[in-house]
N, C-alpha and C positions, 0 to 999 in steps of 0.2 A: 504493500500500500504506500509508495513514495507517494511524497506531496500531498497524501489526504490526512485531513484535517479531522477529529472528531469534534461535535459539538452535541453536548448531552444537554435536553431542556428540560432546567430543573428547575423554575422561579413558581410555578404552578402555587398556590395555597394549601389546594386540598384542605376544601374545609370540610369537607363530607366524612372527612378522618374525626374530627370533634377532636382536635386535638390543639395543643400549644406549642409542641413542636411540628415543625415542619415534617410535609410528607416526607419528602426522599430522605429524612435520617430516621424513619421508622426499620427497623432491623428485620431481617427474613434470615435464620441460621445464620444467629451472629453477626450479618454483617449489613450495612445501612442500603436502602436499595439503590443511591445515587453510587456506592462501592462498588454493587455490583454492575451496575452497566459501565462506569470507568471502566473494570477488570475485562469485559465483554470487546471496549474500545482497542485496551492496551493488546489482548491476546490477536484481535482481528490487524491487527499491524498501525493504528494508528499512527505517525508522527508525531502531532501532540494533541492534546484534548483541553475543550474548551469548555466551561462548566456556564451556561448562563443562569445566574440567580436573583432574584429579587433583592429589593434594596434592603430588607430587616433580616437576610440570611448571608448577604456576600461576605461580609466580615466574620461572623458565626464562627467562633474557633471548631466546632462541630460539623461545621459542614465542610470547613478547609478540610479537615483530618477527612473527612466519608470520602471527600472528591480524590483525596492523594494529593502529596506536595509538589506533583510535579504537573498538576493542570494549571490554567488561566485562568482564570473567574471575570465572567462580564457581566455587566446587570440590565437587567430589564425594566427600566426606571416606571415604567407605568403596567397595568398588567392587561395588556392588547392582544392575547392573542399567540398560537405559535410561532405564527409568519413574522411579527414583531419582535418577537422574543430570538428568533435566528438573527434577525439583520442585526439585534444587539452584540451579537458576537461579532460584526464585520471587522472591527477594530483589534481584536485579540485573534481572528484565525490570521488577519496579517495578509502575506501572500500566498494563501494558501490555494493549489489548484482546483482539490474536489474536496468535498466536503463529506461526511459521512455521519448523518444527525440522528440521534435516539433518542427518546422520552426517559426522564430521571425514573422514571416508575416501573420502568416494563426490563425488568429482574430476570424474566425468563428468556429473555432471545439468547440465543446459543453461539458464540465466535462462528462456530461454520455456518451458520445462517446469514452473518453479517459478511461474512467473507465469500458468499456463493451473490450477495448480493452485489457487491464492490465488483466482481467478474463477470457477473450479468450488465450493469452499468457501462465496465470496459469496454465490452466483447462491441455490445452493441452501439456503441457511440453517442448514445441516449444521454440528456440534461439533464436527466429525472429518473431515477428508478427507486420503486419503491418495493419495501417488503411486505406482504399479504401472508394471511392467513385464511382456511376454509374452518371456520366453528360452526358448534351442533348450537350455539347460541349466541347471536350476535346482538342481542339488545346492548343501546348504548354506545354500538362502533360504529364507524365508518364505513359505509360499502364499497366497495368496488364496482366499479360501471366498465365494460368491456364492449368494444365496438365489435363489427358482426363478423370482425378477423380473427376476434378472441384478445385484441390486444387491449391493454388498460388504457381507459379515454379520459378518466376521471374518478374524484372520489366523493361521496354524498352524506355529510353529517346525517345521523339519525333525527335530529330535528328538521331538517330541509328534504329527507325522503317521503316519497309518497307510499304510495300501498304495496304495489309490484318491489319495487327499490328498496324495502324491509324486508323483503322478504331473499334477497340474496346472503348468500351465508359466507363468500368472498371477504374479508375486513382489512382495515389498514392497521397495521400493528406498530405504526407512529415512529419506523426506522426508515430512511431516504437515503440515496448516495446523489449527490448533486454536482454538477460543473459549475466551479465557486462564480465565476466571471457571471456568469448568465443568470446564477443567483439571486447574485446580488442589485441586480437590475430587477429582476421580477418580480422581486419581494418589495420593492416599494410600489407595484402598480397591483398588488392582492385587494380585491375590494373586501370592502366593510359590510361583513355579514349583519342577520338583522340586530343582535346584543352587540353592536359596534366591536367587534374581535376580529381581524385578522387571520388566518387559518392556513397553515404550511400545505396541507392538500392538494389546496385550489392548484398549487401549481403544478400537479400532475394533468387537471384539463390544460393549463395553459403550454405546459411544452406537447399533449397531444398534439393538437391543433398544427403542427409543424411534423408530425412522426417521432418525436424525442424523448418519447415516452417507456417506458419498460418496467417489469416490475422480477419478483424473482415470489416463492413460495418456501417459507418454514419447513420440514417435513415433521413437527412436532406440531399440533395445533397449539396447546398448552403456552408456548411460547407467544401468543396473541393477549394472554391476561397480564393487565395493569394492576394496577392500584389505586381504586380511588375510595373504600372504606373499608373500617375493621375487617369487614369480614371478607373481600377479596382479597387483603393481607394474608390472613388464613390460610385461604387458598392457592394464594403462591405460595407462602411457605409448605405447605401438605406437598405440592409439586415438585419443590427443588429438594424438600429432605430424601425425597424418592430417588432424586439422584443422585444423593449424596451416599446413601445405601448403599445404591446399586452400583455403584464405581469401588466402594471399600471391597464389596462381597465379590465383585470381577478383578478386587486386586487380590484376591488370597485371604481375606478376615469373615468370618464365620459370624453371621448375626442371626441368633438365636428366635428372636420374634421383633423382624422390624419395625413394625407398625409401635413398637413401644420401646424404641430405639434411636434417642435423639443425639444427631452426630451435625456440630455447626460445619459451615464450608472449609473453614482453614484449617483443620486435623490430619494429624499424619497417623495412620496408622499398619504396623507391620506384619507382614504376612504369617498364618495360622496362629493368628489370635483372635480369640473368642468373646465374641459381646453378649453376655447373659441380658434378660429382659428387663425392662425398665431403669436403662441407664440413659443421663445426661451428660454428652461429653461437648464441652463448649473451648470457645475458640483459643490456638494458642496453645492449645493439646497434644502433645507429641507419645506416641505409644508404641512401644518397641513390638519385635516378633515374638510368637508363642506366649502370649500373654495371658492371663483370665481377669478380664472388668469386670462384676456383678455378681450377683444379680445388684440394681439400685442405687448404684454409683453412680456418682457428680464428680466429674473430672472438669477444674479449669485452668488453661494455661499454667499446666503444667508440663512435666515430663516423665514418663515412666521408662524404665529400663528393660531388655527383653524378660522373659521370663517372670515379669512381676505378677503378683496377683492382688485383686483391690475387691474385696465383698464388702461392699453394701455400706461404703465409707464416700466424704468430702475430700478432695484435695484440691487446693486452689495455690496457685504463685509456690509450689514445690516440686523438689527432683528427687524422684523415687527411683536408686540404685537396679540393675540387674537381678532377680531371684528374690527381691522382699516380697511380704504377705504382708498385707496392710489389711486391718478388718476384722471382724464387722463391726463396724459403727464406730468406725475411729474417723478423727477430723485431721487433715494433716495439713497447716496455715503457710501463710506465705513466708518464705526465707528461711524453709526450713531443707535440709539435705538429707535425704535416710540414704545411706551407706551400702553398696551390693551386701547379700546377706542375711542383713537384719529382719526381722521381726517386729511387727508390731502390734498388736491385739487388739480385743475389742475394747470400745470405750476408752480408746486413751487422743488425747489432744497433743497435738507436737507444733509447736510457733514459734520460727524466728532461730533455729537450733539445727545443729549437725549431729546424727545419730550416726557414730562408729559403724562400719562393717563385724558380719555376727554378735550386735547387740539385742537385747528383747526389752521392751515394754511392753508388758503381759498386758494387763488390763486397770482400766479404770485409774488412769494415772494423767498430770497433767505436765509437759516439760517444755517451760517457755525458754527463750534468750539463753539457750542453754548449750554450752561445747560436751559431748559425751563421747567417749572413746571407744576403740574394737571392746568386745567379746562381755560387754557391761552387761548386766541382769537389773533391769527396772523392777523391783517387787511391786506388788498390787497396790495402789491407793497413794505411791508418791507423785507428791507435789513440789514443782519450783517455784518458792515463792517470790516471785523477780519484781515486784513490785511493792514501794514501803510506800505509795501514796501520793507519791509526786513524782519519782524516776523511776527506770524499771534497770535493771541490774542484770548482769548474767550471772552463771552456773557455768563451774569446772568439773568435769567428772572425766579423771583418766582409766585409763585401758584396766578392763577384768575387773572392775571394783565391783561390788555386790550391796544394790542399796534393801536395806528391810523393808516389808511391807508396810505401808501406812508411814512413811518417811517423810517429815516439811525439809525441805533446804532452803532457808532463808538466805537471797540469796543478795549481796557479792560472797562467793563461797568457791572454794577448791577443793576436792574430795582427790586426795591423791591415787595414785598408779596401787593396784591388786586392794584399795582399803574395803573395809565394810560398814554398814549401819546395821545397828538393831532395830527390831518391828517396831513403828511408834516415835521413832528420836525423831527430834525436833535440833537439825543441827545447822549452828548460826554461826559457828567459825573454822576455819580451814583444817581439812582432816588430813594428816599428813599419811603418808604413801603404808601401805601395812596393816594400818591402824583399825584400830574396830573401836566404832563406837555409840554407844548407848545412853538411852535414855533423855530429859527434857528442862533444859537443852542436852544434849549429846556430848558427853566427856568419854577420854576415852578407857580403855578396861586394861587395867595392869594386867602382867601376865599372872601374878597370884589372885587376881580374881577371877581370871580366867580358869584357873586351873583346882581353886576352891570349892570343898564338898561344899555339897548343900546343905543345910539346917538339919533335913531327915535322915543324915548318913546317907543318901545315894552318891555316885560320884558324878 
């Protein structure tokens, strides 16, 4: 695609969404739908892309970030119309020769549909080609009018159709490749439909009229759905997770019961690993080979390492080693690193901390701001307590040390290399290397009380 220009029109309101933000950063799997038609522009060969928005979104730190940092932002100072809303980009496509313009909304056209169109356009030496679609329902789109050669003559708003002309199931799917030069001249002579709008259309009758006309066909219908309320949102989402599915399961990953299988677009996931039912894996995701997710896991923007397995747990902004078992119903927070190896069981919380390779945290324990080394044993019920109320403090725990069930470590604290705690200590100062120690607060145990009968004569 040398020399074509993309221009995505995204200044639209969409008030029909009821909503405060604007339509095109409404999200379909994870990602904002003005993302996805940039991603749609960038893979069909683009040169560069030109976002035209409205003047209460062009600044939008939000919309920058949806559109990517490396489009143009134009704005459509008043809101006229598609046809209006292109010629506002005249100034940001610059010199560019063809033009290649999509609707901010319509999430589902597919790069090779964009790219069968751009070759259709070539081929044929045509000003105008536009992309159609055949729907089992077209209320609400745009017809296609086809002269008695079959070629496209024109396109008919559903408000300006008659009887015969509703009833064609042809539609415009609101994608164009244009010859920028001739464009940009036509576009100031589109007449003023009856609601005073301007309409990018028209100018398919207007390069008929000369033979300039051409159009190309989707081979997906699906790819004709917009966005213009809650619930056709829905519906392209229901759409695109379908292929998001169905590309994972054609790359090698085994999904158990799709339909309850929510995987966003940007996920990488690697071959013969298994998604049990009712998991959410959101963007950001990275999943190694031979894996087990679920059942009921929330994976975000994370990472996991091959062979890990994760039942029925949270993990969000963490990196889960090679061979760990995370689960059931353990939450593993952001900044946290679990180590190839380890273990970590149900009901335990890990934030902000490096879990050692071959460590466990059994259950029902919590390890914030915390450094723990290889082959450590979390007993049941410890706690780091890394916060006195105004700062939060970290936790030292080195290699092989063995904490007691129901342990606090108040922490700034160091638990040195092979030491231990007893069930229940409450330890508030640095346990040096060896050491075992008990009790609240936690002192430690001479070796003659280690080694002392007990009261009843047992030894």
């Amino acid at each position: 695609m040398s020399n074509w220009t993309g221009v995505i029109l995204a200044a639209g309101q969409g008030t029909r969404m009821r909503s405060d933000l604007p339509k095109v950063l409404h999200t379909v799997c994870g990602v904002p739908l003005l993302g996805h038609v940039a991603a749609v522009m960038r893979a069909a060969g683009a040169d560069r892309i030109v976002v035209v928005a409205s003047p209460a979104t062009a600044e939008m730190a939000r919309f920058r970030e949806a559109a990517g940092k490396d489009v143009l932002i134009a704005v459509q100072r008043e809101p006229l119309g598609t046809a209006h809303a292109l010629l506002s980009a005249r100034e940001a496509a610059g010199a560019a020769g063809k033009l290649v313009v999509g609707a901010g909304d319509m999430a589902l056209v597919r790069p090779e549909s964009v790219s069968t169109l751009v070759g259709q356009h070539d081929s044929t030496g045509a000003r105008i080609a536009m992309l159609t679609a055949t729907v089992s329902d077209p209320t609400g789109l745009g017809r296609v009018i086809r002269d008695r050669n079959g070629e496209v003559s024109a396109v008919v708003e559903e408000a300006e159709a008659d009887a015969s002309q509703k009833l064609i199931a042809e539609v415009n799917t609101g994608w164009f490749c244009l010859e920028a030069a001739w464009a940009w001249d036509a576009l100031e002579r589109v007449r003023v439909s009856p609601v005073g709008e301007r309409y990018l259309p028209d100018l398919v009758a207007t390069a008929a009229l000369t033979g300039h006309a051409t159009s190309a066909q989707v081979s997906d219908a699906s790819e004709a759905l917009g966005v213009n309320t809650r619930v056709q949102l829905a519906e392209v989402e229901r759409v695109l997770r379908d292929r998001v599915r169905r590309h994972h399961m054609l790359s090698g990953v085994t999904i158990r019961d799709p339909q309850t299988t929510y995987i966003d677009m940007d996920v990488e996931i690697g071959p013969d690993t298994e998604l049990l039912p009712g998991n959410h894996i959101f963007s950001g995701t990275r999943i190694g080979a031979n894996c087990e997710i679920g059942p009921n896991s929330m994976l975000r923007d994370c990472t996991i390492g091959d062979g890990a397995t994760v039942i029925s747990s949270h993990i969000e902004g963490a990196e889960i080693g090679a061979g760990v078992s995370v689960g059931p119903f353990s939450r593993i927070r952001a900044g946290t690193r679990v180590e190839p190896g380890s273990y970590i069981g149900n009901f335990a919380e890990i934030k902000n901390s490096r879990i050692g390779s071959g460590t466990h945290v059994g259950h029902f324990s919590y390890v914030g701001d915390a450094e723990v080394g290889r082959d450590v044993n979390i007993g049941a019920g410890t706690v780091t307590a890394n916060f006195d109320g105004q700062d939060k403090h970290r936790t030292v725990i080195g290699d092989r040390v063995k904490i007691g069930s129901d342990t606090v470590i108040v922490a700034p604290v160091t638990i040195g290399e092979d030491a231990s705690t007893g069930a229940g200590a409450v330890v508030n100062r640095d346990v040096p290397a060896r050491a075992t120690v008990v009790g609240v607060p936690a002192k430690t145990l001479s070796k003659r009380s280690i080694n002392e009968p007990k009261k009843d004569g047992s030894g």
